[in-house]
Each structure stands twice: as structure tokens, then as C-alpha cells.
N, C-alpha and C positions, 0 to 999 in steps of 0.2 A: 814082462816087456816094458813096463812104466818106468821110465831112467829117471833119477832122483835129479831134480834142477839144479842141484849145487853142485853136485861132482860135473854136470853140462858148462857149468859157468864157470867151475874153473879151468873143463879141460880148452873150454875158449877163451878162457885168457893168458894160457898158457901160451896160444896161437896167436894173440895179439888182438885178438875180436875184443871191439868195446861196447856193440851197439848191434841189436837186430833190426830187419827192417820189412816191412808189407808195405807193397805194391798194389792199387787201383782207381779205376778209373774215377772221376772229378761224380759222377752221383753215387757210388759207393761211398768215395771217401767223405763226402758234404754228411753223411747217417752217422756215419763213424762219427765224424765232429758234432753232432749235434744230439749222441749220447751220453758222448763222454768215455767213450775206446773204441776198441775192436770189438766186432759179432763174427760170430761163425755164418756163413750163407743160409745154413739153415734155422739161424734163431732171427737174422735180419728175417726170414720169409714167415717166420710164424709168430712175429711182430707186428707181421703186416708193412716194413718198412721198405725205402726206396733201395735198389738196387741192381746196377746191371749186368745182363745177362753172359755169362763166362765159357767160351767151347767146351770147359770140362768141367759143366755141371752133370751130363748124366753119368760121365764116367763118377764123379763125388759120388753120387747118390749109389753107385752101386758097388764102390769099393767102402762105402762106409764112412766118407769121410768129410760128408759134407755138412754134419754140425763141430768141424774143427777149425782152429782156427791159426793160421799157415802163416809162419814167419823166417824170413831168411838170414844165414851170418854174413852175406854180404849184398851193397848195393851190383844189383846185376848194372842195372844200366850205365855206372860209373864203370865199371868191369869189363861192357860189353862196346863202351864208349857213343851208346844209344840208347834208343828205348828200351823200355821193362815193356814184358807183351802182357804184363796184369794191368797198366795202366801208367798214365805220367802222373800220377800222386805219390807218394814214396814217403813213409812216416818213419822214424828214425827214432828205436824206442832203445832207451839204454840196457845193460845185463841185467839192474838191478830188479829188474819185473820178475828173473828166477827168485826171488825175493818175498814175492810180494804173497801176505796171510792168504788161502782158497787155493793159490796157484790151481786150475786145472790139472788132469797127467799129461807131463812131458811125455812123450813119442817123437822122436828122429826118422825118418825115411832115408830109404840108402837111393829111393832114384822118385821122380815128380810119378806121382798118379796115373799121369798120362800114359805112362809108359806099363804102366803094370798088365797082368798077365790075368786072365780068369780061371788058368791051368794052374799058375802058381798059388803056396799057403799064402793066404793075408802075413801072416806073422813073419814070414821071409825076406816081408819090404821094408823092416825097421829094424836098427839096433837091437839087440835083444839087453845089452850092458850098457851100462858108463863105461868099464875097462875095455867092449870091444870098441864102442863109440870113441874112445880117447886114441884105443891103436889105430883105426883104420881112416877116421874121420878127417876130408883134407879141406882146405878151407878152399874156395871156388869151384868146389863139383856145386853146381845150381840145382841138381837132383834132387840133397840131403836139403828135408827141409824139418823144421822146428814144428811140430804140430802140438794144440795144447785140444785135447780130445773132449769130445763128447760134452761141450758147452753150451749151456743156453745163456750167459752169463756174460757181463761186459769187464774184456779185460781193460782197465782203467788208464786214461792217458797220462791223467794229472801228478807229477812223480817220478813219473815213466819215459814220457813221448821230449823228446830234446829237440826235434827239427820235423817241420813238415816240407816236401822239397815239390815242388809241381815244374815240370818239364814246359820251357817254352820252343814250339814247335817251330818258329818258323815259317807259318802256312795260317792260311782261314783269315776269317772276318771279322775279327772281334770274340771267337770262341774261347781265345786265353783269359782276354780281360774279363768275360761273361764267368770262365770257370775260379778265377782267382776271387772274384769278388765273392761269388757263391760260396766258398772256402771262407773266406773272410767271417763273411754272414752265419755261415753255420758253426765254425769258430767261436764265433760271440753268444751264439742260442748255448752254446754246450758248453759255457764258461770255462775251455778249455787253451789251456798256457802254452803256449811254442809257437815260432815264429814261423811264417812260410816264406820259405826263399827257393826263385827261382832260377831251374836249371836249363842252362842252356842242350836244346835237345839235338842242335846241330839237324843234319840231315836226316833223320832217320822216320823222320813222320812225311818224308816231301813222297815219298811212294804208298803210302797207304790211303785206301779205299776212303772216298767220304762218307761210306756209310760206318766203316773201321773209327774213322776219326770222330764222329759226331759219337761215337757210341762211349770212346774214351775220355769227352771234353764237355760233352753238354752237361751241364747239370739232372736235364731230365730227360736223360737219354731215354 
């Protein structure tokens, strides 16, 4: 079931994918900068680090996949011409990280977590090849996501990460300028290199709950 990252990275650029990308919210993402990459949920919690609370944490925990660590081949909310529903943080790491010496194992999903089946095998919800991954693999099914499994480990930004993009909403009191700055700050604790620029997030945050919004902007949500 472990897809070799090179045969992944070239059948994505064969597609024209230059760049994967993770989605979350402004206190997620502020841990993330202030390690120096990504953690999987379950190595942020037994860190003891900050982190907010995700609808499909229990589903993780019981399909197994909540010490992975989830990247996708396109920006949704560019795609979707709105929000990402993991958060308006959106880090933008080039292909070269199939690259990088430890890589975790690649795993591909053929559909999001959320969806999966307690009736169906685990092994059903992922590429089982490179060659089936390269036939059937379309680029904007949001299902198919990049998992690097079973990590306690920090995949590293510095090398890697080209662009941090934070979503301006639109809306609130000061919660953008509070959340960018925090970025900022914890940017600097994790002497980590990429610029943030921000996305205009249009309308798509003017209907969400302010307890939805404070959970995706505060820093210490």
C-alpha cells in the first residue's frame, strides 16, 4: 500500500501540480510556525501543543489516521473561489518535500475520511499503486488527499514551504490583524523563511457562526 514518493511526484507533474498545500486555522497554523513544519494532530497533542479542535477528530482517531499528516494537490479555496473549511491559513509547500532524506510513507486516499465506511476494508480507501494512482488520479477530486503516515515527526518548512496565504475575511474586529500578527510572531520564534500574503476571502466567512469564526482566527481559540 506505501506509494513510492517519486513515481507520486512525477505522476504530478505530469498533471502540471508544482506545489502541495495544508489548510488550518490561525492557532494551528501559529504551532506549525513556531516548530519549524507540519505535525500530525496526534503528535501536536502528545506534545502537549496548541491546537484547534477539528469535526473529524473522532472520525481520525478511529479510522487511524490521526497521527498523519494531510496534504492536498490543490488550493481548494482558490478552486472553490472561498474558504478551505480546515481554516484560512493555507501553506504552500513545493513537490520537492517527495524529496526530502526520512520522508514518512506516502498513502493517497481515493475519498476524505469523513466519508469512509466502518463496513468497508481500511485498505480500500487508498491507492494501493503508483500505476493505479497515475491511471485513475484526477486532479480536483478534494477526496484524494496526500497522507505521510504514522508520524511523530516534524515535516520541515525551511526548503520546502514557498508561500503562507491567510484568508482576509471581510468581517470582525480586529481578529485578522490579531491573527496575522500572531503568524508573524510565531514565524519569527521558528526562524522560518516564507512570506504571508493575504487572500482576499471575499464573502464566504459573512455567513459563519462567530463561534465557527473565532475558532478559525483567534490565535488561542
Amino acid at each position: 500500500m506505501r506509494l513510492f514518493s517519486g513515481g507520486v511526484k512525477r505522476a504530478l507533474q505530469d498533471r502540471g501540480v508544482t506545489h502541495l498545500f495544508h489548510a488550518n486555522s490561525v492557532e494551528t497554523a501559529c504551532t506549525f510556525l513556531r516548530v519549524g513544519g507540519l505535525l500530525s494532530r496526534g503528535s501536536v497533542q502528545g506534545r502537549g501543543l496548541q491546537q484547534t479542535w477539528q469535526p473529524s477528530d473522532n472520525l481520525d482517531r478511529e479510522f487511524g489516521v490521526w497521527n498523519d499528516i494531510f496534504l492536498d494537490a490543490v488550493n481548494i479555496g482558490e478552486r472553490v473561489h472561498g474558504k478551505n473549511n480546515y481554516g484560512p491559513v493555507l501553506f504552500k509547500i513545493n513537490l520537492n518535500i517527495f524529496d526530502m532524506p526520512g520522508l514518512p510513507e506516502l498513502w493517497v486516499t481515493k475519498s476524505n475520511p469523513i466519508h469512509w465506511s466502518r463496513d468497508v476494508a481500511l485498505n480500500t480507501n487508498y491507492f494501493q499503486t503508483v500505476h493505479e494512482f497515475d491511471e485513475t488520479y484526477s486532479i480536483g477530486d478534494f477526496g484524494s488527499m496526500f497522507t505521510l503516515r504514522n508520524t511523530n515527526e516534524i515535516l520541515p518548512f525551511n526548503g520546502y514551504l514557498d508561500d503562507i496565504f491567510l484568508d482576509f475575511p471581510n468581517r470582525g474586529n480586529g481578529e485578522f490583524e490579531n491573527a496575522i500578527q500572531a503568524l508573524r510572531d510565531a514565524r519569527r520564534e521558528g526562524g522560518v523563511i516564507a512570506d504571508i500574503v493575504t487572500r482576499d476571502g471575499g464573502n464566504s466567512y459573512a455567513n459563519m457562526s462567530n463561534n465557527s469564526f473565532n475558532r478559525f482566527f483567534n490565535p488561542r481559540a
